[in-house]
C-alpha positions as CSV (number, residue, x, y, z in Angstrom):
1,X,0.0,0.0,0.0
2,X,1.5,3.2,-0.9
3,X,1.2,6.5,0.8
4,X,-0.3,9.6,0.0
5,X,1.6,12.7,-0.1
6,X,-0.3,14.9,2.2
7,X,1.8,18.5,2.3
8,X,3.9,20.7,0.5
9,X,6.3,23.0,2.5
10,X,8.6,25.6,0.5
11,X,11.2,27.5,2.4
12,X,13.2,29.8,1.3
13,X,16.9,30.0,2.4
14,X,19.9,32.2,2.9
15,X,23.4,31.6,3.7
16,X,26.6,33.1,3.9
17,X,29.6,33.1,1.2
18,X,32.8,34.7,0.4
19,X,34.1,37.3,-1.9
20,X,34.7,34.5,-5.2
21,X,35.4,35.8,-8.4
22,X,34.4,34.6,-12.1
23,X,32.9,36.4,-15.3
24,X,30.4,37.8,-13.8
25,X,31.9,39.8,-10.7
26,X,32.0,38.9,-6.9
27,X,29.8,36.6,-5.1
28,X,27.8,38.8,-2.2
29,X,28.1,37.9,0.9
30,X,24.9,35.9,0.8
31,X,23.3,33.2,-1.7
32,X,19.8,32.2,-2.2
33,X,18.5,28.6,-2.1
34,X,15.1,27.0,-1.7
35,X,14.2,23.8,0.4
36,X,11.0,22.0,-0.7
37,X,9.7,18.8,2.0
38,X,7.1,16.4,0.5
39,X,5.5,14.8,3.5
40,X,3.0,11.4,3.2
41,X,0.6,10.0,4.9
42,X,3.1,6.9,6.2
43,X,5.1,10.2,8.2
44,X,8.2,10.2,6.2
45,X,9.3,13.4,4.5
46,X,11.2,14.0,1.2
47,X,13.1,16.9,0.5
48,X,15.0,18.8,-2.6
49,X,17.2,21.9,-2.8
50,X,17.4,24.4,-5.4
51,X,18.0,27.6,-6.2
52,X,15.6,30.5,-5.4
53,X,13.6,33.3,-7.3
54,X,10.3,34.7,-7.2
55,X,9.6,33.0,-10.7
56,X,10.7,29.5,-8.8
57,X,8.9,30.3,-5.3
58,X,5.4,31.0,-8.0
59,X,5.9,27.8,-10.3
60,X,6.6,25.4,-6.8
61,X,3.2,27.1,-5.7
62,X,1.6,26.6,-9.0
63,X,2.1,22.8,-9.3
64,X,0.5,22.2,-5.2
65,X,-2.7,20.9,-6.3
66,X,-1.2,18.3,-8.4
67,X,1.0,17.1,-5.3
68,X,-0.8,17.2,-2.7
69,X,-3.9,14.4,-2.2
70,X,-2.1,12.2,-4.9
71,X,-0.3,8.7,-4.3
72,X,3.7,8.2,-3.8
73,X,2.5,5.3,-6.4
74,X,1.8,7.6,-9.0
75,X,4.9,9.9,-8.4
76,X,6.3,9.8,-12.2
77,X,3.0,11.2,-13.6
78,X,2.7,13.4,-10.6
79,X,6.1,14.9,-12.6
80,X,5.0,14.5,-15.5
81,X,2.1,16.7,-15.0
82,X,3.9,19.4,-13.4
83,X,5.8,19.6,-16.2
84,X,3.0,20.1,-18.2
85,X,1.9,22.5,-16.4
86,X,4.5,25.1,-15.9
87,X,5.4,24.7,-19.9
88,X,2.2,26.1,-20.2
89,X,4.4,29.1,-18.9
90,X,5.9,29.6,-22.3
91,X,9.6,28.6,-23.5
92,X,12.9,29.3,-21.2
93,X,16.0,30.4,-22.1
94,X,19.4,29.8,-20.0
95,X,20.6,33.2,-18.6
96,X,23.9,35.2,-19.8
97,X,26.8,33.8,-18.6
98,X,26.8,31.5,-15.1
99,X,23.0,32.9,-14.1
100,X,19.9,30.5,-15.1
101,X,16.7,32.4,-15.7
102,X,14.8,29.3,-16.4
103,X,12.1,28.0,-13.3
104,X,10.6,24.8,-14.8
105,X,13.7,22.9,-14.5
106,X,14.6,24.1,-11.0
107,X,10.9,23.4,-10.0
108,X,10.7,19.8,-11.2
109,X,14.4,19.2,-9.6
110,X,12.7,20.2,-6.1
111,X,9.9,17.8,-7.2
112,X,11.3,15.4,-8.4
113,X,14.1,14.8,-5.9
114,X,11.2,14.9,-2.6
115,X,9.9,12.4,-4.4
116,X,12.6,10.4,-5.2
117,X,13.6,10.6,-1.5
118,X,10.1,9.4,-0.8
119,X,9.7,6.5,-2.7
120,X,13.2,5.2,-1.6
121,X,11.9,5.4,2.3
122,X,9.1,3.7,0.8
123,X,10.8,1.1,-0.7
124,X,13.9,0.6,1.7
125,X,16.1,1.7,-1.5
126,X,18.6,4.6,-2.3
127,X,17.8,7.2,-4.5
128,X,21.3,6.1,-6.6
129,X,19.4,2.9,-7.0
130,X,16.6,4.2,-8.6
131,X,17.8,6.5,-10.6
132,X,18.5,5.4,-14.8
133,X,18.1,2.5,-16.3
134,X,20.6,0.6,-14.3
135,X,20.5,2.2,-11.0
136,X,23.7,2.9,-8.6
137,X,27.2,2.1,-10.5
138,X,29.5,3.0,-7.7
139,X,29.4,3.3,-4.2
140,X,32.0,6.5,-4.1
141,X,31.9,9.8,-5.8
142,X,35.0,11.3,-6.6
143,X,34.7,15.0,-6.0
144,X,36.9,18.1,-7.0
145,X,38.7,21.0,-5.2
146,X,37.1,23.6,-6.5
147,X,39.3,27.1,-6.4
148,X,38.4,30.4,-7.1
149,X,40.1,33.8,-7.1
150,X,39.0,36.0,-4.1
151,X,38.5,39.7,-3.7
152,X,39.6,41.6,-0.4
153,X,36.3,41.5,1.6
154,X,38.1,44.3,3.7
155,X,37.7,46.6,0.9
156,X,33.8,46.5,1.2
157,X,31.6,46.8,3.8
158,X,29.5,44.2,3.3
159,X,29.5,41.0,5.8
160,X,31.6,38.6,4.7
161,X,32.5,36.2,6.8
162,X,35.3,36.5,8.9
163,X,38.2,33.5,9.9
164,X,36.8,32.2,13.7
165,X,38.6,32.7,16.9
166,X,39.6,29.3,16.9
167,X,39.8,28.1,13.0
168,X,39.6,24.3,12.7
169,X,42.8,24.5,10.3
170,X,44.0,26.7,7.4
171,X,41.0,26.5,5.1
172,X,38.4,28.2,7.6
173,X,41.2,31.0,7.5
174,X,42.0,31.5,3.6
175,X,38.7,31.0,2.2
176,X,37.8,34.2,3.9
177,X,41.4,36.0,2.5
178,X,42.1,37.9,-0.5
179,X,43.3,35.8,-3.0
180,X,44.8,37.0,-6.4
181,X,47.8,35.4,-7.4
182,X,49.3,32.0,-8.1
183,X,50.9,31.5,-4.6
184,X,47.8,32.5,-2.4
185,X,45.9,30.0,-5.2
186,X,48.5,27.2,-4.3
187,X,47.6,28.1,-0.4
188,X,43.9,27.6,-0.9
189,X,44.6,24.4,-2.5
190,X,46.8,22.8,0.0
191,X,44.2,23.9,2.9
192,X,41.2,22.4,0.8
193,X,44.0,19.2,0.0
194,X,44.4,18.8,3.9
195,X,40.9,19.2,5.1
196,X,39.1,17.3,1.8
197,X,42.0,15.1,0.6
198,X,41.1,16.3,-3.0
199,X,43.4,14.8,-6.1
200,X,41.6,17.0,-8.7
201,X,41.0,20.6,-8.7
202,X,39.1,23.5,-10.6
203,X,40.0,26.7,-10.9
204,X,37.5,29.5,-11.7
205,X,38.6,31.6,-14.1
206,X,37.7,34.7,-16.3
207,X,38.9,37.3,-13.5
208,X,42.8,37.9,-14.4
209,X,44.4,37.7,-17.8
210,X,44.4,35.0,-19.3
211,X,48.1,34.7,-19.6
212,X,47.7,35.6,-15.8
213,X,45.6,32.5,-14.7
214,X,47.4,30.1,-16.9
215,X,50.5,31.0,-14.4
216,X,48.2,30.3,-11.5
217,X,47.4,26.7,-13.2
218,X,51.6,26.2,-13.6
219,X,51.8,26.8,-9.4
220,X,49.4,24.7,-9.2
221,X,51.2,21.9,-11.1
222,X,54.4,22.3,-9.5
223,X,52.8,22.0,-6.0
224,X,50.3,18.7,-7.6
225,X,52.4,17.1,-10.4
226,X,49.8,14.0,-9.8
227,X,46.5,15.9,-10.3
228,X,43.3,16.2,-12.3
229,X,43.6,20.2,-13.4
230,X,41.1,22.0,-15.3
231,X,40.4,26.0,-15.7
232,X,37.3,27.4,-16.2
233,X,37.1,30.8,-17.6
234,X,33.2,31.0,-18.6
235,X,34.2,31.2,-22.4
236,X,35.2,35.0,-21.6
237,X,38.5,34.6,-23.8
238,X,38.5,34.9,-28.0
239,X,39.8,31.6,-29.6
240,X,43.1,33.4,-30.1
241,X,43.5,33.8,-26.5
242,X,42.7,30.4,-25.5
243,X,44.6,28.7,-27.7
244,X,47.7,30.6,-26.7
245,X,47.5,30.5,-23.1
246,X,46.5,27.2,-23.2
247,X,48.3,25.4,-25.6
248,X,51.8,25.8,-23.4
249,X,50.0,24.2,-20.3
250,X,48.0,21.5,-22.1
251,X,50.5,18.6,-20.2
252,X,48.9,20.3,-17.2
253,X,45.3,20.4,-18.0
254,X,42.9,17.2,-17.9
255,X,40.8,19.8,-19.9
256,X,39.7,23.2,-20.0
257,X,36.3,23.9,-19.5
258,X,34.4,26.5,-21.5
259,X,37.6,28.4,-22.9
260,X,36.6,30.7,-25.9
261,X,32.3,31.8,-26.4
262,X,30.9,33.2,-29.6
263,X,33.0,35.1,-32.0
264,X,33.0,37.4,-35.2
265,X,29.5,35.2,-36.1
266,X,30.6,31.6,-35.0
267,X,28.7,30.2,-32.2
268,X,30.3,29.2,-29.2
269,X,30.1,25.3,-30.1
270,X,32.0,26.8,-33.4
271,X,34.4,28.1,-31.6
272,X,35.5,25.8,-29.1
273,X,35.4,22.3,-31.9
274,X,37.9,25.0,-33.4
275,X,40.0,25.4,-30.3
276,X,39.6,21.3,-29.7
277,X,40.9,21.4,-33.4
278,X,43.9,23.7,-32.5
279,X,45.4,22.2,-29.1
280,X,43.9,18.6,-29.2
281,X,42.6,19.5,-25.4
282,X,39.4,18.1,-24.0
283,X,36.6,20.3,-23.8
284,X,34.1,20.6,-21.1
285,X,30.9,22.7,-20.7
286,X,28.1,24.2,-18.8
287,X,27.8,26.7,-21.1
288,X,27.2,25.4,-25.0
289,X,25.0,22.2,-24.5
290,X,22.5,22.5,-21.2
291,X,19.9,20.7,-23.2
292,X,19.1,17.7,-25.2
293,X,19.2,19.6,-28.4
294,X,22.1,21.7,-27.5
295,X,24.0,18.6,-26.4
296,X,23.0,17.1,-30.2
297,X,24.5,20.1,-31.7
298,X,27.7,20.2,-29.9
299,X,28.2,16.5,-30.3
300,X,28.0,16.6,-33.9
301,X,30.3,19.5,-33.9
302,X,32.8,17.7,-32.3
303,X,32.6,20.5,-29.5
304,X,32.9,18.8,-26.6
305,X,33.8,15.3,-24.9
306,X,32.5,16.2,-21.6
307,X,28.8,18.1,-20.8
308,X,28.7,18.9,-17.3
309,X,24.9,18.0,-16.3
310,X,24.2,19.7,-13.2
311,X,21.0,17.9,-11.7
312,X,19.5,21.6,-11.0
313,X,19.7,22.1,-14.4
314,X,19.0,19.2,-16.3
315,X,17.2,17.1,-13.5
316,X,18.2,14.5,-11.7
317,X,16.9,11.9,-14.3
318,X,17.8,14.4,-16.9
319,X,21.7,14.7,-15.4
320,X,21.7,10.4,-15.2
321,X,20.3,10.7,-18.8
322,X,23.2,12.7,-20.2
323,X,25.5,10.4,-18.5
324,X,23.9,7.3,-20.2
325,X,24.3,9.0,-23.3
326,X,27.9,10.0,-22.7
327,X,28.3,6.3,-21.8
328,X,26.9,4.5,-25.3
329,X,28.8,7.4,-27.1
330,X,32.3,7.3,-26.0
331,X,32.0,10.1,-23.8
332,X,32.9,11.7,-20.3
333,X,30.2,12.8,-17.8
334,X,30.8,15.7,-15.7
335,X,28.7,17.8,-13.2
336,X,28.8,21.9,-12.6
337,X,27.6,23.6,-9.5
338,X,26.9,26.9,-8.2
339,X,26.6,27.6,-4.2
340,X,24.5,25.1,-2.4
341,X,23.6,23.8,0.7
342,X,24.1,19.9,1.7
343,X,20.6,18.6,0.9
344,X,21.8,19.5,-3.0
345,X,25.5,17.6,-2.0
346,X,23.3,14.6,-1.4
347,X,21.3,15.1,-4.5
348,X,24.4,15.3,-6.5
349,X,26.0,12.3,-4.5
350,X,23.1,10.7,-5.3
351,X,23.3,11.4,-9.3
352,X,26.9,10.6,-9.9
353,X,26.9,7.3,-8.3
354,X,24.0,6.4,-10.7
355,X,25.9,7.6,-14.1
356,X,27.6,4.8,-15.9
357,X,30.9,4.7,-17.6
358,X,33.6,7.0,-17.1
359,X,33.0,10.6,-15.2
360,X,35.0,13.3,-14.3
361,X,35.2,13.9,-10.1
362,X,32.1,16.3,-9.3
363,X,32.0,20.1,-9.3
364,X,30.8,21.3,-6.1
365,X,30.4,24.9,-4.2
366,X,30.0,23.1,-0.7
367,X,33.7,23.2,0.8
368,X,32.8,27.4,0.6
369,X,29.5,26.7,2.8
370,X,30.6,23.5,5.0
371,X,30.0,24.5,8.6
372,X,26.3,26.0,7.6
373,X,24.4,22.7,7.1
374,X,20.6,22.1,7.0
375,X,20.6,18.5,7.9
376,X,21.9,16.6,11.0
377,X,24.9,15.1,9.5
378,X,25.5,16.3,5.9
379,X,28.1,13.7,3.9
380,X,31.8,14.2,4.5
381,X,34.1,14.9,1.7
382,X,36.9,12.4,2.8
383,X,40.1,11.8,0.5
384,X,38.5,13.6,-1.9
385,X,35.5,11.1,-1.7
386,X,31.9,11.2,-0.7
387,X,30.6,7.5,-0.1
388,X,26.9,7.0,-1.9
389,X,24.8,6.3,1.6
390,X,22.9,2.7,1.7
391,X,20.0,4.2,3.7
392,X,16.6,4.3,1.9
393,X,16.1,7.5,-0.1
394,X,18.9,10.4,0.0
395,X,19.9,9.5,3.3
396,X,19.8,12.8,4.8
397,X,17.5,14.2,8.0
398,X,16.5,17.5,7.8
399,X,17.6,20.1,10.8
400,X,14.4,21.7,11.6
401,X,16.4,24.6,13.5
402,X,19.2,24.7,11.0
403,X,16.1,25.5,8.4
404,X,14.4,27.6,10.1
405,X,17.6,29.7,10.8
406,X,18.4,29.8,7.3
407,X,14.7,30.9,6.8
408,X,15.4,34.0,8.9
409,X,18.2,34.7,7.4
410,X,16.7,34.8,4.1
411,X,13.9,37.5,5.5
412,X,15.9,39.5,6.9
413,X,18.0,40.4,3.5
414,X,16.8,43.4,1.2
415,X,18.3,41.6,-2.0
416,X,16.9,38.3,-2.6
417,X,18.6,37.6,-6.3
418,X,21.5,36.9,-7.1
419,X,24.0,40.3,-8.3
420,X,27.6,39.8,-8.8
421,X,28.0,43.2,-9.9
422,X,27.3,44.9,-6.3
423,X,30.3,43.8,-5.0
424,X,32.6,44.3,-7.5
425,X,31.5,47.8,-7.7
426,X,33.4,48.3,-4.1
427,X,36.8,47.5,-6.4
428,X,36.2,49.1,-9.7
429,X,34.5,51.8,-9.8
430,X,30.9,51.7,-11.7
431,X,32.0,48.0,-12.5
432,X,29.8,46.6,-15.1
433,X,29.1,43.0,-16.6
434,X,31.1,42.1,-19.8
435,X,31.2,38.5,-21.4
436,X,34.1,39.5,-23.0
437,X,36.0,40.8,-20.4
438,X,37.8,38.9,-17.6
439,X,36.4,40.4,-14.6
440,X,39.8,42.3,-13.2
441,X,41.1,43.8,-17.0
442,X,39.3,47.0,-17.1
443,X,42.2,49.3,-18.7
């Protein structure tokens, strides 16, 4: 006998980041998320984590009457007409740059992973298990160190967080520390190596020169010959420039994600098949295939050998999905991230351990939030590992007074959307957005 779901809570959520640097500006000292719980009639609750906007709060509100009254049984068409429903909306687009506009996708990801996490309880099985045609394929997730450049939070006065009286070890120290050149890079890495045991790490790009951040990916070489590097500058550099910072440190890169955009009329899957052409470097992207159809194009373009499918994005079946296909075709699988809370590690845990074939470690924000969880015991990052739980559904219990903090938090801010630009504007002066132009070169 299966139960029925019986109630819908959505709760926004705020918490606190540091001053990271990409394309698009500075991270404020805040980032949005939203935590939807399923509940059912048998007393178990299911919950999802996404990210947050006025458009997403709406659409999780417009899809409660087909929720609520209907049985865990019937959960895939309970998706399936949610989906329905909020295309009714009218098409989607994927925002400028690192920002997603789109709210259907983020709405059936909170869906969909409540009642995934339902059915699992339900069922005594892990989410992993259930997810794909051929359920969990490993029972670790390799995940990556992933670096950025930092801005002096002392040159704003916005609230950053500050290093604690008594820091557990380097990392709750630097990751709150102006960071702009290859050696304070190197330091961020061996305090996220020490804490996380990480063997492969990312570096966010598009801030410095690109000649500039290829020297931060040499340090980071000579200080780990043995690992995975990549460098992500969010396509802000022309072909030219990619190729020729690149090209000299391709015996240090596992692959360079997103490295040139759209140029002089080619498209960006143009663009980087021609820079794949040019340096014989693996290509990854969140940027030039974050659908089916895109990922068709770039495929057949020879563009790129590994689409990173964040679940929030694609889905969590939509994310195993591109990995199956990645599989059959001779292809990597990756993942992308933006700042999240643990209920979305366990969602991505969850996701990656369920992808067959070969995949790249995992691309996640949570070493910059660990220490502001939302559940009672989120999943440890241990020599550069997260193990894929056993326990029916995601395997995670919610922190009522964790949430409900986080809920405060979120009330009490004035912005509630994401703007890079804010804070940037405390270091340049009327700082403005360019996808063309690495965040730092203004002159």
């Amino acid at each position: 006998m299966f139960p029925t779901l019986t109630r819908m809570t959505i709760t926004p959520v705020a918490g606190y980041d540091s001053f990271l640097l990409n394309l698009s500006g500075g991270h404020a000292p805040w980032f949005i998320r939203c935590v939807v719980m399923l509940e059912d009639s048998a007393g178990n609750t299911g919950v999802g984590e996404i990210p947050s906007s006025e458009g997403i709060l709406a659409g999780l509100e417009q899809c409660r009457d087909l929720i609520e009254g209907q049985s865990l049984r019937d959960f895939r068409q309970v998706l399936t007409q949610c989906k329905a429903r909020l295309e009714g909306n009218g098409p989607e687009e994927r925002g400028r740059q690192t920002f997603d506009l789109r709210v259907a996708v983020h709405v059936l990801t909170a869906i969909e992973s409540a009642l995934f996490d339902l059915y699992g309880q339900h069922v005594e099985l892990p989410v992993a298990d259930l997810l794909g045609r051929l359920g969990r394929q490993r029972d670790e997730v390799e995940a990556l160190g992933y670096l950025f450049l930092l801005g002096d939070p002392d040159k704003t006065d916005l609230p950053y967080p500050k290093p604690p009286e008594s820091p557990r070890d380097d990392w709750d120290v630097v990751r709150c520390q102006e960071a702009l050149t290859p050696e304070a890079v190197v330091r961020l890495a061996k305090a996220a190596h020490a804490r996380y045991g990480f063997k492969d790490f990312k570096l966010k790009g598009g801030v410095l020169s690109p000649e500039a951040e290829a020297d931060c990916i040499r340090a980071l070489y000579e200080a780990f010959p043995d690992a995975r590097l990549t460098l992500d500058p969010n396509g802000a550099w022309t072909l030219d420039q990619a190729v020729k910072a690149l090209n000299p440190i391709k015996h240090m890169l596992s692959y360079a994600e997103d490295p040139c955009g759209q140029e002089r009329g080619y498209s960006g899957r143009e663009t980087m098949a021609e820079f794949k052409r040019r340096t014989g470097l693996p290509t990854a992207t969140n940027m030039i295939a974050t659908d089916f159809k895109q990922l068709q194009f770039a495929v057949a373009l020879n563009a790129v050998d590994i689409p990173l499918a964040d679940c929030h994005f694609w889905t969590m079946q939509g994310a195993v999905m591109v990995g199956e296909l990645c599989n059959e075709w001779g292809m990597t699988w990756g993942s992308h991230s933006n700042n999240h809370f643990d209920i979305s590690l366990a969602m991505m845990t969850h996701v990656a351990a369920a992808c067959p074939g070969e995949i790249t470690a995992i691309d996640t924000h949570w070493i910059w939030q660990d220490g502001q969880r939302l559940t009672t015991e989120p999943f440890r990052i241990k020599g550069g590992r997260i193990s894929v739980p056993t326990t029916p559904g995601l395997g995670i219990t919610i922190d009522k007074a964790q949430l409900e903090a986080a809920n405060r938090l979120y009330h009490s801010l004035e912005v509630r959307q994401r703007d890079d630009a804010m804070a940037m504007q405390y270091l340049i002066d009327g700082w403005q957005f360019d996808p063309r132009r690495p965040t730092l070169v203004r002159d």
